[in-house]
C-alpha positions in Angstrom: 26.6 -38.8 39.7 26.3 -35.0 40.0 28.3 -34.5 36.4 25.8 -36.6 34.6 22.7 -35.0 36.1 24.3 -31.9 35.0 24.4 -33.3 31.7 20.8 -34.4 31.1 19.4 -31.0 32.4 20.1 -28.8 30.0 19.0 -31.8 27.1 15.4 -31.7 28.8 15.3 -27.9 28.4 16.4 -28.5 25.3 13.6 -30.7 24.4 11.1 -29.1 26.1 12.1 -26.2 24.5 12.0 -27.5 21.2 8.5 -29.7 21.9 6.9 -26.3 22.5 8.4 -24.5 19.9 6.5 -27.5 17.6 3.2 -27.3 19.7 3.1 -23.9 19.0 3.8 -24.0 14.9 1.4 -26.6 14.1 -1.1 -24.7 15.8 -0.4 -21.2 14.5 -0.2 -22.5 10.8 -3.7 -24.2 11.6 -4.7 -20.9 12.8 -3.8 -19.1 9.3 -5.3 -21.4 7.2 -8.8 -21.5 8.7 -8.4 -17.8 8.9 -8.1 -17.6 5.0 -11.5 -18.2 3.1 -10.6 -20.2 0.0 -11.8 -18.9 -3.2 -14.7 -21.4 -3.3 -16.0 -20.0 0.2 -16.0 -16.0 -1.0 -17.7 -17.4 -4.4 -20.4 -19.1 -2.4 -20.9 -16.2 0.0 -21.4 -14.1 -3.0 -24.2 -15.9 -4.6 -25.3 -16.5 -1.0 -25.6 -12.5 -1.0 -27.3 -12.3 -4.8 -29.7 -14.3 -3.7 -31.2 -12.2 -0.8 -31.4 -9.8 -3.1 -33.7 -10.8 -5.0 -37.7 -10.2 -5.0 -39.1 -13.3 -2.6 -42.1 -14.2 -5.0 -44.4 -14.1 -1.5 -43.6 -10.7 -1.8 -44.7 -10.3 -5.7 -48.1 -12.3 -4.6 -48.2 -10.1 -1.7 -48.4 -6.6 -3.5 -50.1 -8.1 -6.6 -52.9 -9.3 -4.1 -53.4 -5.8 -2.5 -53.3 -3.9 -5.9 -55.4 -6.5 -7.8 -58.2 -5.8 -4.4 -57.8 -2.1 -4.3 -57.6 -1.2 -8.0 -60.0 -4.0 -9.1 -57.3 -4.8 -11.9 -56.7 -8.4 -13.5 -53.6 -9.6 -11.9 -52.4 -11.3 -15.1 -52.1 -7.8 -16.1 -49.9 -6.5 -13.3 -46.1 -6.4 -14.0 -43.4 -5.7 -11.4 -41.0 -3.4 -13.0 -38.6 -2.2 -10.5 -37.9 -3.3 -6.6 -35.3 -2.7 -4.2 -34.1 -3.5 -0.7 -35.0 -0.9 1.9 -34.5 -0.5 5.6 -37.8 1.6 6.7 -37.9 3.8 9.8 -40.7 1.9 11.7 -43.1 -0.6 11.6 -45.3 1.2 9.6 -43.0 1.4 7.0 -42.4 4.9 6.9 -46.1 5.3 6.1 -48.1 5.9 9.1 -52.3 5.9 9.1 -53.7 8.9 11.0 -53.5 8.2 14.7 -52.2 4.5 13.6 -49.3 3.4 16.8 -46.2 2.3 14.7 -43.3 0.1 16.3 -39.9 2.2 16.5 -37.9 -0.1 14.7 -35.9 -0.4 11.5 -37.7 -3.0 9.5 -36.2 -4.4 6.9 -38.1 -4.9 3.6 -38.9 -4.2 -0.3 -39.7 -1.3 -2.3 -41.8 -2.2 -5.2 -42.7 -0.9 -8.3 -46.4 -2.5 -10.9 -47.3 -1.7 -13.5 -50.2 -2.5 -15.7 -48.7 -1.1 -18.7 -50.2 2.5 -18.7 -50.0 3.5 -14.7 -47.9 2.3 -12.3 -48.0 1.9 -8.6 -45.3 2.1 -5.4 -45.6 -0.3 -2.7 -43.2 -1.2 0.1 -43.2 -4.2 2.3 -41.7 -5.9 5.2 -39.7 -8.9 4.3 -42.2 -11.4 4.5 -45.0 -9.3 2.4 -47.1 -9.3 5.4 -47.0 -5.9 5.9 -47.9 -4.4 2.3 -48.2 -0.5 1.8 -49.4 1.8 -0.9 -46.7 4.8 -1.4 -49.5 8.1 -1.7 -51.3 7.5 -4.6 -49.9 11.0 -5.9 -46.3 9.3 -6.0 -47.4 5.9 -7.3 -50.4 6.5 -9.7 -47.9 8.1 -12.3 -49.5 7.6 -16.1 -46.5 5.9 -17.9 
């Protein structure tokens, strides 16, 4: 009786053994592949990433809006000719009003260039085009 619980013993550590051993490779290799984006996934994060950054049209309205008030100008006439993505220094937009409070925050937002075909004007915005911003009318009224 003693020699043939001997026996079995070492064939349940053996089988133990080799059940974990198992356990632990299908869940590794599961591991791996999740960790590896396919090529589909980087292609979609990609134009995910094109797509932010482009000019929201809210934005276009926005500044359009503000120039087309402030300038008196046709908006069929305005033309956006350049933009790019900024991260400005407060909530101001890096373009603080005389004794105007700004929040100290980097917002995120749009740097954006009309034109009307002889002059051209520099606005920046939040993300949203709530907050819309004339650059000093020395920078932006440049005669094309």
């Amino acid at each position: 009786m003693k020699f043939r619980l001997a026996t079995r013993l070492p064939t349940r550590s053996f089988l133990t053994l080799v059940l974990i051993c198992s356990l632990f490779l299908c869940f590794s290799v599961n591991f791996i592949s999740s960790a590896v984006a396919a090529p589909s996934q980087i292609a979609e994060n990609v134009d995910a990433n094109s797509q932010t950054d482009r000019l929201p049209p809210k934005v276009v309205k926005a500044v359009i809006a503000d120039l087309t008030k402030q300038q008196n100008l046709p908006p069929e006439k305005l033309e956006v000719t350049q933009y790019s993505r900024e991260s400005w220094s407060d909530g101001c937009l890096g373009l603080p009003q005389p004794e105007e409070i700004c929040s100290q925050a980097i917002v995120e937002g749009w740097r954006v260039v009309v034109s009307d075909g002889s002059q051209k004007w520099v606005y920046r915005t939040d993300n949203s085009g709530r907050n819309v911003r004339l650059e000093s009318p020395r920078i932006s009224k440049v005669k094309i």
